[in-house]
Legacy VTK file of the C-alpha trace (Angstrom):
# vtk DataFile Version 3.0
C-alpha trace
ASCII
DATASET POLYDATA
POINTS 127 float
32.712 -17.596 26.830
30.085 -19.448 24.870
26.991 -19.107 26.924
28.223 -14.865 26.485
27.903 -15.146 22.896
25.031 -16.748 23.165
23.476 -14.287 25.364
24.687 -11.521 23.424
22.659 -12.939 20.348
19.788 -13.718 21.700
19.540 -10.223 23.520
20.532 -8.933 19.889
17.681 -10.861 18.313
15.587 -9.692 21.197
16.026 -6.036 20.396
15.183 -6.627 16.365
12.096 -8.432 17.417
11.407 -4.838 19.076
12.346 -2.797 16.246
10.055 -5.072 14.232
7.278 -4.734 16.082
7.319 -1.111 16.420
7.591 -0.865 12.952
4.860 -3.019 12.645
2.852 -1.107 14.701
3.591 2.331 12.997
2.557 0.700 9.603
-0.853 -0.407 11.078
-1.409 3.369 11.695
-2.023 3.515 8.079
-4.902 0.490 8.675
-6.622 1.664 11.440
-7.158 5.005 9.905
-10.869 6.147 9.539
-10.275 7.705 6.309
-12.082 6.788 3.400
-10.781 4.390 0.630
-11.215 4.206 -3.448
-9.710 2.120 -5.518
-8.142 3.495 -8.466
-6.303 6.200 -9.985
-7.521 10.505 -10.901
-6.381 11.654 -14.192
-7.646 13.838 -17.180
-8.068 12.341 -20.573
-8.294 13.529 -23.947
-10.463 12.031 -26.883
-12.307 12.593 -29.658
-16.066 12.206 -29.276
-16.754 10.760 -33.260
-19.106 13.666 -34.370
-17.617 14.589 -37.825
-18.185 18.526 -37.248
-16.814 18.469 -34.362
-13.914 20.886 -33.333
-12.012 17.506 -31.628
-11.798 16.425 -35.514
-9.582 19.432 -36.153
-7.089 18.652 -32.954
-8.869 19.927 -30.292
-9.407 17.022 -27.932
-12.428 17.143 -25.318
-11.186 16.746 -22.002
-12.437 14.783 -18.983
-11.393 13.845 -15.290
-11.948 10.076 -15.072
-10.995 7.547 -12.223
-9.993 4.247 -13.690
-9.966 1.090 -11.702
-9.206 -2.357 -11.982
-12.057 -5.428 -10.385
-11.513 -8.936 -11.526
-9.212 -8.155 -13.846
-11.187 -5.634 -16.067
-10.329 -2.518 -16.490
-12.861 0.473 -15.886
-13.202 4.041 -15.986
-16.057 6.669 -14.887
-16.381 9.746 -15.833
-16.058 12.663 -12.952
-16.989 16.063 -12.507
-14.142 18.508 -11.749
-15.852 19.596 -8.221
-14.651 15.794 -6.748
-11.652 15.339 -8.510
-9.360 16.300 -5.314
-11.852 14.799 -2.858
-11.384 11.400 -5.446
-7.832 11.862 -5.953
-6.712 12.119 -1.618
-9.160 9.179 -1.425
-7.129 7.368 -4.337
-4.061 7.725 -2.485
-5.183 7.044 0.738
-6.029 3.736 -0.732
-2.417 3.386 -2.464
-1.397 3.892 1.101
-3.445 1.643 2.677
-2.375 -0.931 -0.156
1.651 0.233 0.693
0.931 -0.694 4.074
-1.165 -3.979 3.738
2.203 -5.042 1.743
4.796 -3.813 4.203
2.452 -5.920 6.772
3.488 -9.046 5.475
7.125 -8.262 4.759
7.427 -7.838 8.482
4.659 -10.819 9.615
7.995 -12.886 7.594
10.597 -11.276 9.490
9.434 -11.037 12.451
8.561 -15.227 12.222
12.157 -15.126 11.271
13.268 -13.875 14.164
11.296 -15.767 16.662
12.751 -18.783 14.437
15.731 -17.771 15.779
15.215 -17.499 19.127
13.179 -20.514 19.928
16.680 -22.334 18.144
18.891 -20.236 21.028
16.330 -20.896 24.052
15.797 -24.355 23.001
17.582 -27.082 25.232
17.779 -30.952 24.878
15.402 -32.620 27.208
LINES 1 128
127 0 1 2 3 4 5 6 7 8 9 10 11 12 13 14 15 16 17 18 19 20 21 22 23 24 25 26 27 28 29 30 31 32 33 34 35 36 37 38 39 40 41 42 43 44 45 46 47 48 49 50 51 52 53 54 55 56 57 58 59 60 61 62 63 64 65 66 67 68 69 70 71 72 73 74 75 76 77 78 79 80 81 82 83 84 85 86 87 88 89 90 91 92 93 94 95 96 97 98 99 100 101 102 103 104 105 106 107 108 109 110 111 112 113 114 115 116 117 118 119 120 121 122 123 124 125 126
């Protein structure tokens, strides 16, 4: 009776190691992708430029397009004409999804140690 319950867990523990390393592999899809990357977010702003004669003085903001990033813990932002902004902004999430993935990697590098952990401990016999 014990060596079936045994069985039955490691075989159980067998199959999750599967499931994990499927997942695993679907989630380095996202890594192995040729796409390109940048780092950082699309979005327009709205600001006043400081001229005193200026129409922006009177509530009528200038707007730009401007990918902000952060590098050593600074903040920056550039300026970008409205021809790249959706070629910038798929490459901006590509990278959020690259970043997604390079996270869910190590969730699963942790369970998967887990469950090889756990069946070494079943397989394991005293000498």
């Amino acid at each position: 009776m014990q060596d079936r319950k045994h069985d039955e867990k490691l075989s159980r523990l067998r199959g999750a190691l599967l499931a994990l390393l499927e997942h695993l592999r679907e989630v380095l899809e996202v890594a192995l992708a040729r796409k390109p990357l940048v780092k950082g977010n699309v979005y327009e702003i709205a600001r006043r430029c400081g001229t005193p004669n200026c129409s922006c003085t009177r509530g009528q903001l200038h707007r730009n397009m401007v990918l902000t990033w952060s590098e050593q813990g600074r903040s920056h932002m550039r300026s970008i004409p409205r021809a790249r902004v959706a070629e910038l902004r798929k490459k901006s999430e590509e990278y959020l999804r690259f970043r997604r993935a390079r996270a869910e990697v190590s969730v699963l590098h942790k369970k998967i140690l887990k469950v090889l952990d756990q069946i070494q401990e079943l397989r394991r016999e005293e000498p």
